[in-house]
N, C-alpha and C positions, 0 to 999 in steps of 0.2 A: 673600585676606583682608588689610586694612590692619590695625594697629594701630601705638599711637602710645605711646610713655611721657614723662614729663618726670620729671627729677631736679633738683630744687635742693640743691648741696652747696659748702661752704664750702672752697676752694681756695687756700691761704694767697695775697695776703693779701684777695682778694675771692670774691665770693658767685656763684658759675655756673649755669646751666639747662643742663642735658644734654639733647637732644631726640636721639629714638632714635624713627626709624619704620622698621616691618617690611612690607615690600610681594613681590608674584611678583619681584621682581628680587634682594632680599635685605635686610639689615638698611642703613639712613640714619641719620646722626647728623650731628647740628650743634652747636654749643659754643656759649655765648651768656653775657658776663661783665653782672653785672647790678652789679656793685660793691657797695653796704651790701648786707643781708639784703633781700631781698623780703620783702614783705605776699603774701597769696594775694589779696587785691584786682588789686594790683599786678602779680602773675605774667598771671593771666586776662586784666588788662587789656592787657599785653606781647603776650599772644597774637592778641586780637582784632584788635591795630594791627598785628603786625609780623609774620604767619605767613607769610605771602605774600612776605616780605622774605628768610626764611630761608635759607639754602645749603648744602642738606645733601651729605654726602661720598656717592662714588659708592660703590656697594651693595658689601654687604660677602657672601658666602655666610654662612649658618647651617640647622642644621637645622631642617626643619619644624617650627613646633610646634604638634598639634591638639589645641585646649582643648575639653573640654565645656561644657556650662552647669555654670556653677559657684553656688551657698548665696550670695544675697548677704551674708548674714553672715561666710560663711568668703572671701570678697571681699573684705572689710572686713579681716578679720585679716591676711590677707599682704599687704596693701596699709598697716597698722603695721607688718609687722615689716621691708618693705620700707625704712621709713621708718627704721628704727632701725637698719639695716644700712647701713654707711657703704661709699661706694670705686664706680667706675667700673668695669663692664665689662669682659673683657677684649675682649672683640670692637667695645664702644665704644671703647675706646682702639686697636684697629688700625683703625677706622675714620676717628676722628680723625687719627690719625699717618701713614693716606693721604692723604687732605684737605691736611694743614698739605703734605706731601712735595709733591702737585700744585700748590700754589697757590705753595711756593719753586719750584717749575721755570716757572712762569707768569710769576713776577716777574723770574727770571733772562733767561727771554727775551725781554720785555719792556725790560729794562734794558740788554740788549746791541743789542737793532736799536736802543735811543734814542742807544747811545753810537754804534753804526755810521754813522746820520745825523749824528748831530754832527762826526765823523769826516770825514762824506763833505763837507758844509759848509762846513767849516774848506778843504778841498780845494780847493773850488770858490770861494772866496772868496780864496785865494792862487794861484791858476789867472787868475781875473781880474784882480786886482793888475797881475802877471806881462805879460801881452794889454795892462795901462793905460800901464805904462811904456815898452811896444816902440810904440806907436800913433805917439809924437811924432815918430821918425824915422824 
C-alpha cells in the first residue's frame, strides 16, 4: 500500500514542503523550499507541475502500519491537530540526512574526476609543448 503525506512548515528563514511517501520498500522523503508561505492553491499547483520532478531519498525502514477504515470525521480531526503539531519526523530527518550524506558523496566524486581531467590536461598540454620544442632540431 502507498501513502503520501505533505507538511508545510516554516523553517527559519523560508517556507518548506516535507513530502513523505510510504511504499513495500520503506518510508521516501524529499524537502522542497518554497520561500514565502504558500497558498493551498499554490501548493496543489507545485504538485500537479513538479511531482514527477521530485527526488526522493532512498527508503528508509519503518514499521508497518495497518490502518482501518477510519470516521471521516475523526479523519478530519487528526488531520487538525496534525496541523497544529509542529517539527519533522524523526525518521523524516534520517531520511533527509541520508539524501543530503549521498548527494555530498556524488558531488565529491564528481568534483575530483573534474579536477583529475583537468589535471590530466594541463599534462598533456605540457607533454606537447615539450615534443614542440625538440621538433626544430
Amino acid at each position: 500500500m502507498n501513502t503520501g503525506t505533505l507538511t508545510v512548515l516554516f523553517e527559519d528563514p523560508f517556507w518548506i514542503g516535507l513530502f513523505e511517501q510510504t511504499d513495500h520498500e520503506g518510508l521516501h522523503v524529499c524537502k522542497v523550499t518554497f520561500g514565502a508561505e504558500p497558498t493551498d492553491r499554490e501548493v496543489m499547483e507545485f504538485i500537479d507541475k513538479n511531482w514527477h520532478r521530485l527526488q526522493f531519498s532512498q527508503a528508509v525502514d519503518v514499521a508497518p502500519i495497518t490502518e482501518t477504515r477510519k470516521n471521516p470525521k475523526r479523519q478530519l480531526r487528526e488531520a487538525k491537530k496534525q496541523m497544529q503539531s509542529q517539527g519533522i519526523g524523526t525518521k523524516s530527518q534520517q531520511a533527509l540526512k541520508l539524501q543530503q550524506e549521498q548527494n555530498k558523496m556524488e558531488r565529491k566524486q564528481r568534483s575530483k574526476a573534474e579536477c583529475e581531467a583537468e589535471k590530466q590536461r594541463q599534462f598533456d598540454l605540457r607533454q606537447a609543448k615539450k615534443k614542440e620544442k625538440h621538433k626544430g632540431h
